[in-house]
C-alpha positions in Angstrom: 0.0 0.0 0.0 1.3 3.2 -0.9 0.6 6.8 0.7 2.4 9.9 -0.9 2.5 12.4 1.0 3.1 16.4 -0.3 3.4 19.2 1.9 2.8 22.5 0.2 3.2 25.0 3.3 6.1 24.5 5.9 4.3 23.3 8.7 3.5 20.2 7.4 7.2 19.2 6.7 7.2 17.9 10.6 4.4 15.7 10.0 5.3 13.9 6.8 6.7 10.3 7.7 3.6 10.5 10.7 0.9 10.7 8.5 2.4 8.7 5.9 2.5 5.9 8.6 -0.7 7.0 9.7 -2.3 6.8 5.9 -0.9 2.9 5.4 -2.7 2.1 9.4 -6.1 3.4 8.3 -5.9 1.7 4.8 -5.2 -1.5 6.6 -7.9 -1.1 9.3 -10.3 -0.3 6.2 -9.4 -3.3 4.3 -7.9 -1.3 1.3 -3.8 -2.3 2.0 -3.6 -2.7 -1.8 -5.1 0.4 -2.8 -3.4 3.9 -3.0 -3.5 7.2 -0.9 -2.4 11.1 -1.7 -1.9 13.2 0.6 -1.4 16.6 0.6 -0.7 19.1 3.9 -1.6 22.5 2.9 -2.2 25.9 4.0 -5.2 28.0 4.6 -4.6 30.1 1.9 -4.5 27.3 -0.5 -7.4 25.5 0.9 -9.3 28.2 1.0 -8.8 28.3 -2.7 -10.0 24.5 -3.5 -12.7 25.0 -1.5 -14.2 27.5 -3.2 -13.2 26.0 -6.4 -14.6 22.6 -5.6 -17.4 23.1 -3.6 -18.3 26.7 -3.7 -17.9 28.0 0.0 -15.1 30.8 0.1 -13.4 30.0 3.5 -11.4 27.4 4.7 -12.0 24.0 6.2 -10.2 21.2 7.8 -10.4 18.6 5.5 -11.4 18.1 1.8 -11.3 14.8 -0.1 -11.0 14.4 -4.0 -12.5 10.2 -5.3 -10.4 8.4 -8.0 -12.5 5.5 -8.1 -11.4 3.6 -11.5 -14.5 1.3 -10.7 -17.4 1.5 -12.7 -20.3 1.5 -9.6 -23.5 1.3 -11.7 -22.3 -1.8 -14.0 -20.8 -3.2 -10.6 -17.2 -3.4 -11.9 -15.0 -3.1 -8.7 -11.7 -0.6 -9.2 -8.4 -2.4 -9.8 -6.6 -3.4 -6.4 -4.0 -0.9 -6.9 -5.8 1.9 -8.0 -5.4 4.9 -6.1 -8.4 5.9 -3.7 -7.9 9.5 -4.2 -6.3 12.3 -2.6 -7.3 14.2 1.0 -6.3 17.4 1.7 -5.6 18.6 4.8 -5.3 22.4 6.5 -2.3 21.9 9.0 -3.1 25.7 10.3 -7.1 24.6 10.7 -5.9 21.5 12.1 -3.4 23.6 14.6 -6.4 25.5 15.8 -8.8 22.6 16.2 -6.3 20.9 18.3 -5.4 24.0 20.8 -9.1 25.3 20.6 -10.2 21.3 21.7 -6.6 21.3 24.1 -5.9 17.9 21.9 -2.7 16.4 20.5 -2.3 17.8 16.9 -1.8 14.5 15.8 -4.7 13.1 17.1 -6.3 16.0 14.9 -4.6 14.9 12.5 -5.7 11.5 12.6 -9.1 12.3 12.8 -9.4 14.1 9.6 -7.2 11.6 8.1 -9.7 9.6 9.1 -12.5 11.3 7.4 -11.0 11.9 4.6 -10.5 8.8 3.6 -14.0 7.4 4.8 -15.4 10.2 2.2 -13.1 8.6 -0.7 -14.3 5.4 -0.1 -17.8 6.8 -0.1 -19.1 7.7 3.0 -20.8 11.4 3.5 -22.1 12.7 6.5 -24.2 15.9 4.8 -26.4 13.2 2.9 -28.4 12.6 6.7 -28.2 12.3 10.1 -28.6 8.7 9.9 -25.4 8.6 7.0 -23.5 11.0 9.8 -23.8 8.2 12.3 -22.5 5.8 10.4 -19.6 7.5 9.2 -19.0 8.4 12.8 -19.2 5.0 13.7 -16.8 3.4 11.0 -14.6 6.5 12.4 -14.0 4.8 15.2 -14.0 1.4 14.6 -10.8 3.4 12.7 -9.6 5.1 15.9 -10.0 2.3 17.7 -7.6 0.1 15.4 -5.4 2.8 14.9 -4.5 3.5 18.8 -3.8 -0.6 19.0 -1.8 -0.3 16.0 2.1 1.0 17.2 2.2 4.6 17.3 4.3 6.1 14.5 7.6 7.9 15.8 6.5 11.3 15.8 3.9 10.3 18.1 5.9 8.4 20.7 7.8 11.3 20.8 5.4 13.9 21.9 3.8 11.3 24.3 7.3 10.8 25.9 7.6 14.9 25.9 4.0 15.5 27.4 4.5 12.6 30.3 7.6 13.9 30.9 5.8 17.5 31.7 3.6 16.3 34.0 
């Protein structure tokens, strides 16, 4: 499974190999280890633009997600096991403020809208109902839940050793 990871604004250079690691845990947790992931850390500024590109609301947001399904739905032909799933986009300043506004871990931010992202790829969408929201919230974390048995990726072990180590 492979997860390409871009980072198009500084602050997302320190969070590369993390969510790359993070990327192949959800994929496996989803079932899709033989499918492909991009991933791109961005800026307000730049999000701000796709989002008013791509779904017409001029402001930022946390997270957006872009489908690549090769599969043909409506003749039932599945997508090749390597195709790529898509790409998700996330805001590492939205996802800065999020995490200090909820006094969180930015990575578990991080790993939340990773999270999402990929459930919207892969066709879940929580603005079709309430009852589609709870189950995308569910699957979420039957995600979360694998990923926090899964080993933590190093950037994370770090700042748990930092944050036990100030209290």
């Amino acid at each position: 499974m492979a997860v390409a990871v871009s980072c198009r604004t500084p602050a997302g250079r320190a969070w590369r190999s993390y969510l790359a690691a993070r990327g192949r845990q959800v994929l496996r947790a989803l079932a899709l280890s033989r499918r492909e992931l991009s991933l791109s850390l961005v800026g307000d500024a730049e999000m701000r633009d796709l989002n008013r590109r791509y779904r017409g609301r001029d402001r930022a947001t946390d997270v957006l997600s872009f489908a690549l399904d090769e599969g043909d739905a409506a003749a039932g032909t599945p997508p090749l096991p390597r195709a790529p799933l898509g790409d998700v986009v996330i805001s590492i300043e939205t996802a800065a403020r999020q995490a200090r506004a909820a006094r969180a871990a930015l990575a578990a931010c991080l790993d939340a809208l990773l999270i999402h992202g990929v459930l919207h790829l892969i066709g879940y969408d929580h603005e079709i109902s309430p009852g589609e929201a709870r189950r995308m919230a569910r699957r979420a974390g039957e995600v979360r839940r694998a990923l926090a048995a899964a080993p933590a990726p190093p950037r994370a072990r770090a700042a748990r050793a930092r944050a036990a180590r100030a209290r």
